[in-house]
TIDOVO-285632 format. One record per atom (N, C-alpha, C): residue number from 1; residue in one letter; z, x, y. Coordinates in Angstrom, 2 decimals. Last residue first. Layout:
! residues N
   k r      up    east   north
 NUM A       Z       X       Y
...
***
This chain:
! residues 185
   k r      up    east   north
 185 X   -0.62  -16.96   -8.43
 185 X   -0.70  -17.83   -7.18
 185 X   -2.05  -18.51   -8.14
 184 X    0.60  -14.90  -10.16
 184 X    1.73  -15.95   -9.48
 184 X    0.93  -16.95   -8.44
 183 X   -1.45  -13.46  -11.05
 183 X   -0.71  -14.52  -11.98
 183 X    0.31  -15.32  -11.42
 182 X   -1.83  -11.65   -9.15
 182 X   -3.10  -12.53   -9.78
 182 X   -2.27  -13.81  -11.06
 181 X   -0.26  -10.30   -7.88
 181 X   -0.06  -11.60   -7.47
 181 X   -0.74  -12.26   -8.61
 180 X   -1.20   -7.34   -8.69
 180 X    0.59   -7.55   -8.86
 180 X    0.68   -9.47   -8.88
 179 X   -3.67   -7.26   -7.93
 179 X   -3.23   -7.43   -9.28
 179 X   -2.11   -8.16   -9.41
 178 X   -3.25   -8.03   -5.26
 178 X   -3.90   -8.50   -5.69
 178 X   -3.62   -8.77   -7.49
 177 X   -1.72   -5.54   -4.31
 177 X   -0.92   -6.69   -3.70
 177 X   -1.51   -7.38   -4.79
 176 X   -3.68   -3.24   -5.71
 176 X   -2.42   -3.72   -6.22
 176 X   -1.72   -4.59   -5.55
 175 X   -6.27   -3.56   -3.76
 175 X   -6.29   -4.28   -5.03
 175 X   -4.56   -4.30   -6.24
 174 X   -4.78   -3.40   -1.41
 174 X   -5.32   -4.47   -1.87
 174 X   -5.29   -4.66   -2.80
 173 X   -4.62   -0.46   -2.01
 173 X   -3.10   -1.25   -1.61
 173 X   -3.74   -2.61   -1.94
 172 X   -7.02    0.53   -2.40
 172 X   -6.32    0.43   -3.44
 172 X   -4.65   -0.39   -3.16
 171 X   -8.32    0.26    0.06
 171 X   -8.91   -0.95   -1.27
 171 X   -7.97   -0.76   -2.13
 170 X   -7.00    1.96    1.76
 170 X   -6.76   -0.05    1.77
 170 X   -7.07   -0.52    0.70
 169 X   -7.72    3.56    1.11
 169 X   -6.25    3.65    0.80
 169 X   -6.09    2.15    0.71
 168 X  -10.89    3.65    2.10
 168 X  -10.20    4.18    0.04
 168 X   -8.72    3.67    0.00
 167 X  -10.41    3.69    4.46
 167 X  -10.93    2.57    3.71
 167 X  -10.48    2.53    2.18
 166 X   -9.34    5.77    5.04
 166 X   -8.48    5.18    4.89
 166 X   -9.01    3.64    4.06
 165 X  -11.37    7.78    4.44
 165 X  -10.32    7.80    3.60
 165 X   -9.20    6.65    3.80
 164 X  -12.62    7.26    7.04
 164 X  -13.23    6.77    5.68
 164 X  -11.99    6.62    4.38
 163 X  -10.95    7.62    9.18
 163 X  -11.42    6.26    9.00
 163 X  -12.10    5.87    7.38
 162 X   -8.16    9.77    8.90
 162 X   -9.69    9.81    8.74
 162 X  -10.11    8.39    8.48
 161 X   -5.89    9.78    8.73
 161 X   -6.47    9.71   10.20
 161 X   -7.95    9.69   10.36
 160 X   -4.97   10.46    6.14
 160 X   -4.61    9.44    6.79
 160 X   -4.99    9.23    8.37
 159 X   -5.65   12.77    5.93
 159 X   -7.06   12.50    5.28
 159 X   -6.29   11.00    6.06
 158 X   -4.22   14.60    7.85
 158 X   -5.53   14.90    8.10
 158 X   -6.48   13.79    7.20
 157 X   -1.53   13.90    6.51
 157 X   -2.04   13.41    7.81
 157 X   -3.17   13.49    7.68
 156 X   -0.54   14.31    4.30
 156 X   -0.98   13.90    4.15
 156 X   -1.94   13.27    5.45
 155 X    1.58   16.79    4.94
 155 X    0.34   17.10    4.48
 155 X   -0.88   16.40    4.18
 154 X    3.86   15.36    6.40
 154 X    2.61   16.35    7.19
 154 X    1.36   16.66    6.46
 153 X    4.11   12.35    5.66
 153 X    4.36   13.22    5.75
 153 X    3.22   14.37    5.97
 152 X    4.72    9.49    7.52
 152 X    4.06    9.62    7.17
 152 X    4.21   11.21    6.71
 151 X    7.50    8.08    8.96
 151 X    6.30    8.50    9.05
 151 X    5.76    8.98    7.27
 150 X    9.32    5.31   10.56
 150 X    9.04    5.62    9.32
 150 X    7.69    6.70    9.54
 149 X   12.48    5.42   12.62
 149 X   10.94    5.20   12.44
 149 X   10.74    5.85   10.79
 148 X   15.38    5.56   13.25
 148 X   14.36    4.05   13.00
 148 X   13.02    4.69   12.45
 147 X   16.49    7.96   13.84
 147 X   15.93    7.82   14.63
 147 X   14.71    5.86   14.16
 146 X   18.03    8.09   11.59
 146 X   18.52    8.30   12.59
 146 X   17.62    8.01   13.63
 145 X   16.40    7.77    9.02
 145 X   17.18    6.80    9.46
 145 X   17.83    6.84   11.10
 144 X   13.24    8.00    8.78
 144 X   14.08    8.82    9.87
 144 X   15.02    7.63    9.70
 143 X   11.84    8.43    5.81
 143 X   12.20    7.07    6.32
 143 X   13.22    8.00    7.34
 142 X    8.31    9.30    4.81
 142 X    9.75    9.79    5.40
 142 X   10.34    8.67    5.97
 141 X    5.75    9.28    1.70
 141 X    6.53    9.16    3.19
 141 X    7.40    9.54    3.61
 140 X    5.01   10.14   -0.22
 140 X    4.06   10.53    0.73
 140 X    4.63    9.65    2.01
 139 X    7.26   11.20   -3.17
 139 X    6.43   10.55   -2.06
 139 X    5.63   10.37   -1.00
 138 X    8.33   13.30   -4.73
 138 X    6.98   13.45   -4.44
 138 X    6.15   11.99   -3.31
 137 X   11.07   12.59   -3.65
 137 X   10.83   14.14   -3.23
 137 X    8.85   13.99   -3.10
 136 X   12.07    9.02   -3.59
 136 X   11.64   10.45   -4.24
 136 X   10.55   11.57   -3.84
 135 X   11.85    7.98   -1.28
 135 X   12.80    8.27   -1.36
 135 X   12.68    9.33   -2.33
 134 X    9.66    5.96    0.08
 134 X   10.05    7.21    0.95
 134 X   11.33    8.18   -0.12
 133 X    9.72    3.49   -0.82
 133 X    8.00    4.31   -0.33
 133 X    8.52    5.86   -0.17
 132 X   11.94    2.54   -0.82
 132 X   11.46    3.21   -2.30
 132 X   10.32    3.98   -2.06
 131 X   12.87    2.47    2.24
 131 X   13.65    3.26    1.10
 131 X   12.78    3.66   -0.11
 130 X   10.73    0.57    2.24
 130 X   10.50    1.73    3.03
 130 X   11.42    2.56    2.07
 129 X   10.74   -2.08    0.26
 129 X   10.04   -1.01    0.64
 129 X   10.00    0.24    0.99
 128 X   14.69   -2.69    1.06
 128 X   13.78   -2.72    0.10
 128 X   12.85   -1.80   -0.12
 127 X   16.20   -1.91    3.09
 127 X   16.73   -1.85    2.46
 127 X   15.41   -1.63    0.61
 126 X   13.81   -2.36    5.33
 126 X   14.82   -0.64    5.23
 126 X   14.78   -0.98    3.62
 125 X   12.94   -4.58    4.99
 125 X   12.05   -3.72    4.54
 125 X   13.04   -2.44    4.80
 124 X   15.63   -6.49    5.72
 124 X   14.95   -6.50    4.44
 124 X   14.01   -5.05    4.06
 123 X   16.14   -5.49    8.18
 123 X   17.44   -5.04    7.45
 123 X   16.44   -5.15    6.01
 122 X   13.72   -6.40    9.19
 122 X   13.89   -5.37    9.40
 122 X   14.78   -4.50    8.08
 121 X   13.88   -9.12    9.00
 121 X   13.08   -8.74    7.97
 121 X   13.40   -6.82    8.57
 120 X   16.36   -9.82   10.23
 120 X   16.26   -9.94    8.94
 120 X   15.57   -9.13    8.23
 119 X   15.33   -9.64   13.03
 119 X   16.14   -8.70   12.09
 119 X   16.55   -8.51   10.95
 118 X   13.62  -11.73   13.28
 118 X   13.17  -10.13   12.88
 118 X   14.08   -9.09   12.17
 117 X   14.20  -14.87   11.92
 117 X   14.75  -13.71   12.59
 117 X   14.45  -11.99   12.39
 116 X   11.91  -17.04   11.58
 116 X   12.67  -16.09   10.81
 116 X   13.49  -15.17   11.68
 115 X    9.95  -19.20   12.56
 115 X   11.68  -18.64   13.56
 115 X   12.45  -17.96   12.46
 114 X    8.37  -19.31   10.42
 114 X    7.69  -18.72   11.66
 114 X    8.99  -18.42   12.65
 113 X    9.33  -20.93    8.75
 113 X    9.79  -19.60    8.40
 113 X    9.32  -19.01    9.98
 112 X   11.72  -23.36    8.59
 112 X   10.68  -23.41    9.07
 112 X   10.16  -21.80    9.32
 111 X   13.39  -23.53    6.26
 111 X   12.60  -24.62    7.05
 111 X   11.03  -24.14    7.60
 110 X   12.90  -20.85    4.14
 110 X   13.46  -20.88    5.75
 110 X   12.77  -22.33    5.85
 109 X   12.55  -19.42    1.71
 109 X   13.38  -20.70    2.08
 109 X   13.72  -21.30    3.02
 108 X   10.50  -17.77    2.27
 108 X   10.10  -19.13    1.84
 108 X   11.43  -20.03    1.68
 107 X   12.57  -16.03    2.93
 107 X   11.38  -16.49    4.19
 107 X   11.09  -17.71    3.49
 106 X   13.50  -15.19    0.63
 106 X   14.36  -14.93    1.39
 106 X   13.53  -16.03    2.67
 105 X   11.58  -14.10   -0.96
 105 X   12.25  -15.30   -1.35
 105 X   13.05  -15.74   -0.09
 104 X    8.35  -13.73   -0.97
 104 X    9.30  -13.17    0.04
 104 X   10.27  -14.35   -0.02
 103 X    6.64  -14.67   -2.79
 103 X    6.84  -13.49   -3.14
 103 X    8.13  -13.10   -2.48
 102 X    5.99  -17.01   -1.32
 102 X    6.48  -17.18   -2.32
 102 X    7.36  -16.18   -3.11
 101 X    3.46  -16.15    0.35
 101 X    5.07  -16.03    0.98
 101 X    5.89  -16.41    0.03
 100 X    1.10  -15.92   -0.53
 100 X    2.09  -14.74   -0.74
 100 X    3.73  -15.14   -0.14
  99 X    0.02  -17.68    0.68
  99 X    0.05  -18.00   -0.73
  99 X    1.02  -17.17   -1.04
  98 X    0.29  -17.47    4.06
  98 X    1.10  -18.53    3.06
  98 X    0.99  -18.56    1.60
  97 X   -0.57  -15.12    6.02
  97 X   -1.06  -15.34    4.45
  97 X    0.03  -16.18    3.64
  96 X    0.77  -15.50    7.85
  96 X   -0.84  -15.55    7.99
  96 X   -1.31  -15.92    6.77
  95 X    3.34  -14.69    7.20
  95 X    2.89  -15.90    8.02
  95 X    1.71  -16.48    7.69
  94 X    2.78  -12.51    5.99
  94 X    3.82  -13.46    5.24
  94 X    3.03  -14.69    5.66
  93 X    2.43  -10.74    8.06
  93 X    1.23  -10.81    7.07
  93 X    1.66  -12.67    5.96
  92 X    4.49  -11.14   10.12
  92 X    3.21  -11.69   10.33
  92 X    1.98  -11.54    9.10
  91 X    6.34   -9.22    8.53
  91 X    6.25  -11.01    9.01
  91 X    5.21  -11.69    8.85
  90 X    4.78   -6.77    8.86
  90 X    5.27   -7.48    7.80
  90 X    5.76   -8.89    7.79
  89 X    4.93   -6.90   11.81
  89 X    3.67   -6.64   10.96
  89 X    3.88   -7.11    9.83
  88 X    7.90   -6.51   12.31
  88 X    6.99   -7.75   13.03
  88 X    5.41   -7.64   12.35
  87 X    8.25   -4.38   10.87
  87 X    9.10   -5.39   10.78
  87 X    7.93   -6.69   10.94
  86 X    6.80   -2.28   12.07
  86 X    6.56   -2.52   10.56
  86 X    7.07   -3.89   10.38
  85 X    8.40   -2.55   14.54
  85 X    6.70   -2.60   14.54
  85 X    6.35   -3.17   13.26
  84 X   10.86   -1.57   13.39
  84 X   10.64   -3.18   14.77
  84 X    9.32   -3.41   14.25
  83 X   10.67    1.02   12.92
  83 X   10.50    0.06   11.99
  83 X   10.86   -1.39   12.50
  82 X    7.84    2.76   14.33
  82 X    9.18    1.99   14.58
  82 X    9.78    1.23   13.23
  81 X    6.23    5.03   12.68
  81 X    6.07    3.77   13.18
  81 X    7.28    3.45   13.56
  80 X    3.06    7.60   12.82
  80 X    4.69    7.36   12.42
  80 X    4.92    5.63   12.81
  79 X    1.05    8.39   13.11
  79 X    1.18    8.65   11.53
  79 X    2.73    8.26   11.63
  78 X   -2.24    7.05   13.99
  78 X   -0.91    6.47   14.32
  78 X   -0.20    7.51   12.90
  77 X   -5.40    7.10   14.19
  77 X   -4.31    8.51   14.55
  77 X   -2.76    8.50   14.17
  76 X   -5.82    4.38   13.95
  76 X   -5.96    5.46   12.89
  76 X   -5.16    6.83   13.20
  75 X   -3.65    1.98   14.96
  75 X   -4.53    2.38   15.01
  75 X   -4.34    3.96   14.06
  74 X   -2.93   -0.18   11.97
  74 X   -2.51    0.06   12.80
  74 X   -3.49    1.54   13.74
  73 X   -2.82   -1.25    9.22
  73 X   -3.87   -1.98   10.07
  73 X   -3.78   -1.18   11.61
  72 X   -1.84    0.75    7.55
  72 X   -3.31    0.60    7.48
  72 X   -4.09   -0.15    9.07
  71 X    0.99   -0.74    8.22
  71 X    0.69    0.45    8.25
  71 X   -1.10    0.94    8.81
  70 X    0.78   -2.86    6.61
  70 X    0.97   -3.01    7.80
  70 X    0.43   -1.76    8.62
  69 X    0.08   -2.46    4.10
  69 X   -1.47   -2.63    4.52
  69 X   -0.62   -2.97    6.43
  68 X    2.60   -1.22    3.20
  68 X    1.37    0.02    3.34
  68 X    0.05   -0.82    4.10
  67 X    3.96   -3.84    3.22
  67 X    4.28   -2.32    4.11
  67 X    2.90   -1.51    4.83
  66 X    2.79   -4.77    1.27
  66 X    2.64   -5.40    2.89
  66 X    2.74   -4.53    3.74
  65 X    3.43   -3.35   -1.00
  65 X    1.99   -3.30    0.06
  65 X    1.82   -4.01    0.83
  64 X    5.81   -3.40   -1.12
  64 X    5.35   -2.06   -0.83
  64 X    3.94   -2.34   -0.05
  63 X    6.07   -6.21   -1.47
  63 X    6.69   -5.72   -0.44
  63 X    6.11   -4.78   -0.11
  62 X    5.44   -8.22   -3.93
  62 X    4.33   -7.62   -2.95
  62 X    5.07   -6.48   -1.52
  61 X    7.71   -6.21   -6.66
  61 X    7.30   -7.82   -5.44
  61 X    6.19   -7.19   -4.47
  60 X    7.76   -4.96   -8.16
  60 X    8.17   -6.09   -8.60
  60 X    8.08   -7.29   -8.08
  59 X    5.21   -2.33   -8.38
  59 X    5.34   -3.22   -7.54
  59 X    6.38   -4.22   -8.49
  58 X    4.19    0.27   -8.85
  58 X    4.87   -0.24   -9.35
  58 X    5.79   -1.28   -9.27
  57 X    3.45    2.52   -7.09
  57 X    3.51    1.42   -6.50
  57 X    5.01    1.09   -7.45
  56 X    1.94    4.96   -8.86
  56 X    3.46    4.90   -8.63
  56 X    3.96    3.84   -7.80
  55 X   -0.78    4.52   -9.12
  55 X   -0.13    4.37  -10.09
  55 X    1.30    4.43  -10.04
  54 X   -2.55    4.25   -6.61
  54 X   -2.62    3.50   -7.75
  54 X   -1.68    3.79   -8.82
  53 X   -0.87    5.96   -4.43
  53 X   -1.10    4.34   -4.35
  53 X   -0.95    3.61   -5.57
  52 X   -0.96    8.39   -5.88
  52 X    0.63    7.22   -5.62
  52 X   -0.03    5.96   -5.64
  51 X   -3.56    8.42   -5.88
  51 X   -3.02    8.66   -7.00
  51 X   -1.79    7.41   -6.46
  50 X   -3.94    8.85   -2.98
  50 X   -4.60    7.71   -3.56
  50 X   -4.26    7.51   -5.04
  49 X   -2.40   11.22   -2.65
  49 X   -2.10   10.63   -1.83
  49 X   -2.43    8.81   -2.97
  48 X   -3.98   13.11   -3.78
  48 X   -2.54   13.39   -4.50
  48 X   -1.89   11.75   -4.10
  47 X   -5.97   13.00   -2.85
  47 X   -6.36   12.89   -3.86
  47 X   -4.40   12.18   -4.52
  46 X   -5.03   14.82   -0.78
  46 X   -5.59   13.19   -0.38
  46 X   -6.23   12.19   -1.94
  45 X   -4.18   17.33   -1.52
  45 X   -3.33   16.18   -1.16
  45 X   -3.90   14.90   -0.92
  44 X   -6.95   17.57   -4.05
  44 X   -6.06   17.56   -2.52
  44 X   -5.25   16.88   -2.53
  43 X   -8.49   17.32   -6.14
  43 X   -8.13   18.47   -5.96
  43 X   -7.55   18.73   -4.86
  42 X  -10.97   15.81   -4.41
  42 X  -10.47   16.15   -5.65
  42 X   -9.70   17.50   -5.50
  41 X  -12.23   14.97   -1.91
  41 X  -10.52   14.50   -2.22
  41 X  -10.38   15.67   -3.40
  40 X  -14.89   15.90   -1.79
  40 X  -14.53   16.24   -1.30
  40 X  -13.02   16.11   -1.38
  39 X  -15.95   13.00   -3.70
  39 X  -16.11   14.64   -4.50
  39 X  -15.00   15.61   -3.36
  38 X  -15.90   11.51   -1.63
  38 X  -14.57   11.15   -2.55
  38 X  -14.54   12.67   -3.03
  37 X  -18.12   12.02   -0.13
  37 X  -17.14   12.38    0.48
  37 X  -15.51   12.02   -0.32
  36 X  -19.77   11.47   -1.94
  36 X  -19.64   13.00   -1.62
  36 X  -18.70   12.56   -0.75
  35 X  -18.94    9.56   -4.25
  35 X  -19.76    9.51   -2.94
  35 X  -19.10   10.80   -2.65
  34 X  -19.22    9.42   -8.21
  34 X  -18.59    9.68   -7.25
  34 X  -19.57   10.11   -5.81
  33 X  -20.13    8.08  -10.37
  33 X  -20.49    7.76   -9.41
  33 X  -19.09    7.97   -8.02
  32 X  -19.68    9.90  -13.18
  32 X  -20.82   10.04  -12.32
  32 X  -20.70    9.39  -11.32
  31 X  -17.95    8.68  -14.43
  31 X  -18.87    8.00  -14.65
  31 X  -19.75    8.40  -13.71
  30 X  -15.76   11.05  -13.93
  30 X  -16.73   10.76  -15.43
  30 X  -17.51    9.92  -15.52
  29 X  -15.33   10.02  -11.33
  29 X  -16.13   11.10  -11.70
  29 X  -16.82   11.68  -12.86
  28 X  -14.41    7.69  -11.37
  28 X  -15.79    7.61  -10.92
  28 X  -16.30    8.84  -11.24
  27 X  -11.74    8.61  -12.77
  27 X  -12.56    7.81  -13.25
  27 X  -13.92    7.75  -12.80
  26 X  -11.11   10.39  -10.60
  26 X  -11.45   11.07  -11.79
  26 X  -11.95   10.06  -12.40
  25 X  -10.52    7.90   -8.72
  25 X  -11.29    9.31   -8.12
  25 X  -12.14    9.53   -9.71
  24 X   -8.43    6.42   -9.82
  24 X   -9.48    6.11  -10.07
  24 X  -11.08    7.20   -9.49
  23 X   -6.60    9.21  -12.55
  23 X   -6.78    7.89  -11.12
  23 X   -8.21    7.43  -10.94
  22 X   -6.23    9.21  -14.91
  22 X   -5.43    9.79  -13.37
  22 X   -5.49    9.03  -12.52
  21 X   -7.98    8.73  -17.19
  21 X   -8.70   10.02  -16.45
  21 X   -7.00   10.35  -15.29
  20 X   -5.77    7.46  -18.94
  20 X   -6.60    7.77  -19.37
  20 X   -7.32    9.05  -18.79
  19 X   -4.28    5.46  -16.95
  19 X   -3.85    6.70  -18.09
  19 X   -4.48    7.62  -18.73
  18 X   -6.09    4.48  -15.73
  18 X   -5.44    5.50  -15.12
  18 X   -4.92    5.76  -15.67
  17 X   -7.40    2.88  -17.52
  17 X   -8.29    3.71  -17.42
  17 X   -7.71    4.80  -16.55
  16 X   -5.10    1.04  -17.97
  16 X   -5.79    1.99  -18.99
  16 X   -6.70    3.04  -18.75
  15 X   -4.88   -0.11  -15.38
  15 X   -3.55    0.71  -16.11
  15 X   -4.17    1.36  -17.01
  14 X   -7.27   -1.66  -15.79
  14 X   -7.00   -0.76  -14.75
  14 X   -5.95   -0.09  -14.99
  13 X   -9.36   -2.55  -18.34
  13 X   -7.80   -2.51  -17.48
  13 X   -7.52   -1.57  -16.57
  12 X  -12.30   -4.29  -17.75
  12 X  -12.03   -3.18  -17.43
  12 X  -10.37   -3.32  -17.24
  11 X  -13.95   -6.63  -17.98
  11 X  -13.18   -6.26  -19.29
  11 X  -12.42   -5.15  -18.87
  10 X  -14.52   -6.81  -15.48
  10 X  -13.30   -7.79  -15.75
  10 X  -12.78   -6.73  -17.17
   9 X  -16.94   -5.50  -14.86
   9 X  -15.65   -5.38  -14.38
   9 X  -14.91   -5.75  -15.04
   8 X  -18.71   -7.18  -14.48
   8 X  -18.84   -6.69  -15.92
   8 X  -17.52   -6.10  -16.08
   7 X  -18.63   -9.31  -12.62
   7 X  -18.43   -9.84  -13.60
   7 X  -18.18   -8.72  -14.80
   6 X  -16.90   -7.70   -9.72
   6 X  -17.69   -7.95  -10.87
   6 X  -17.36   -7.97  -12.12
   5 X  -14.65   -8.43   -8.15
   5 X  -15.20   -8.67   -8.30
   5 X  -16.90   -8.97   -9.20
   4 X  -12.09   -7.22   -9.31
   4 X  -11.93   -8.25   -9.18
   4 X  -13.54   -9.45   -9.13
   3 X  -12.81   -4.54  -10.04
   3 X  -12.38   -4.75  -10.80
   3 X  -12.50   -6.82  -11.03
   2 X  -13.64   -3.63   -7.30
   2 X  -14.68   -4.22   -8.29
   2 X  -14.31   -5.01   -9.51
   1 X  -11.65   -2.70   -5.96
   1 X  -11.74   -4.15   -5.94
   1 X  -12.86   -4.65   -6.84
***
């Protein structure tokens, strides 16, 4: 999020500098300011994990990371979800956050969106998010159609249960809802 917030920041592209080192891990690490507990990712699935975030999103609409910050907000051990749960989490970010609802074409046309019908947004995040979060082989999720729920896959658990690592996962779902919007709002 520095990107956003400091001034020296700005000249910085963020697509350039992950072509460049990978991700942003290996970026702090050529600049030296890597925190011993990032030095500890390199070279892991949790490394492998914060990579997707920042560079396979590839966002056309804020969807993936409503998903992923629904996800985030939920308690830390949690590694699977209903997709009712994701559903009503993903609503409610829409709700809460009115600049973004623009993004969700389908809701911003509703009179009145707060009586959206859950099932809507359910049939919406299968069909949309969760399918693309989950569908190629190197993804870091699982969509159980048979059983509704969405998890999380086994190797990535141990750093997704860790409170610090998850701070790292949020800033980077943030700062791509953020990029992805910075010109539509």
């Amino acid at each position: 999020m520095d990107v956003f917030a400091n001034p020296e920041a700005k000249e910085l592209n963020p697509d350039e500098a992950l072509k460049k080192f990978g991700n942003w891990l290996r970026f702090k690490k050529e600049a030296e300011d890597l925190a011993e507990f990032e030095k500890k990712l390199l070279d892991t699935p949790g490394e492998r994990f914060l990579e997707h975030l920042e560079r396979e999103l590839n966002p056309s609409r804020s969807y993936k990371m409503v998903v992923l910050l629904s996800l985030l907000s939920t308690k830390t051990k949690q590694t699977s979800w209903t997709i009712t749960e994701i559903a009503r989490r993903f609503l409610d970010f829409y709700l809460n956050n009115p600049v973004y609802i623009s993004d969700y074409k389908a809701l911003s046309r509703e009179a009145d969106p707060s009586k959206y019908p859950i099932q809507k947004v359910e049939k919406h995040i299968i069909d949309k998010p969760i399918k693309r979060l989950s569908k190629p082989k190197n993804d870091c999720f699982i969509y159980d159609k048979n059983k509704q729920i969405f998890l999380i896959k086994k190797e990535y658990i141990p750093y997704w249960t860790n409170v610090e690592y998850r701070k790292l996962a949020k800033d980077r779902v943030i700062f791509k809802l953020k990029w992805h919007m910075k010109d539509k709002i």
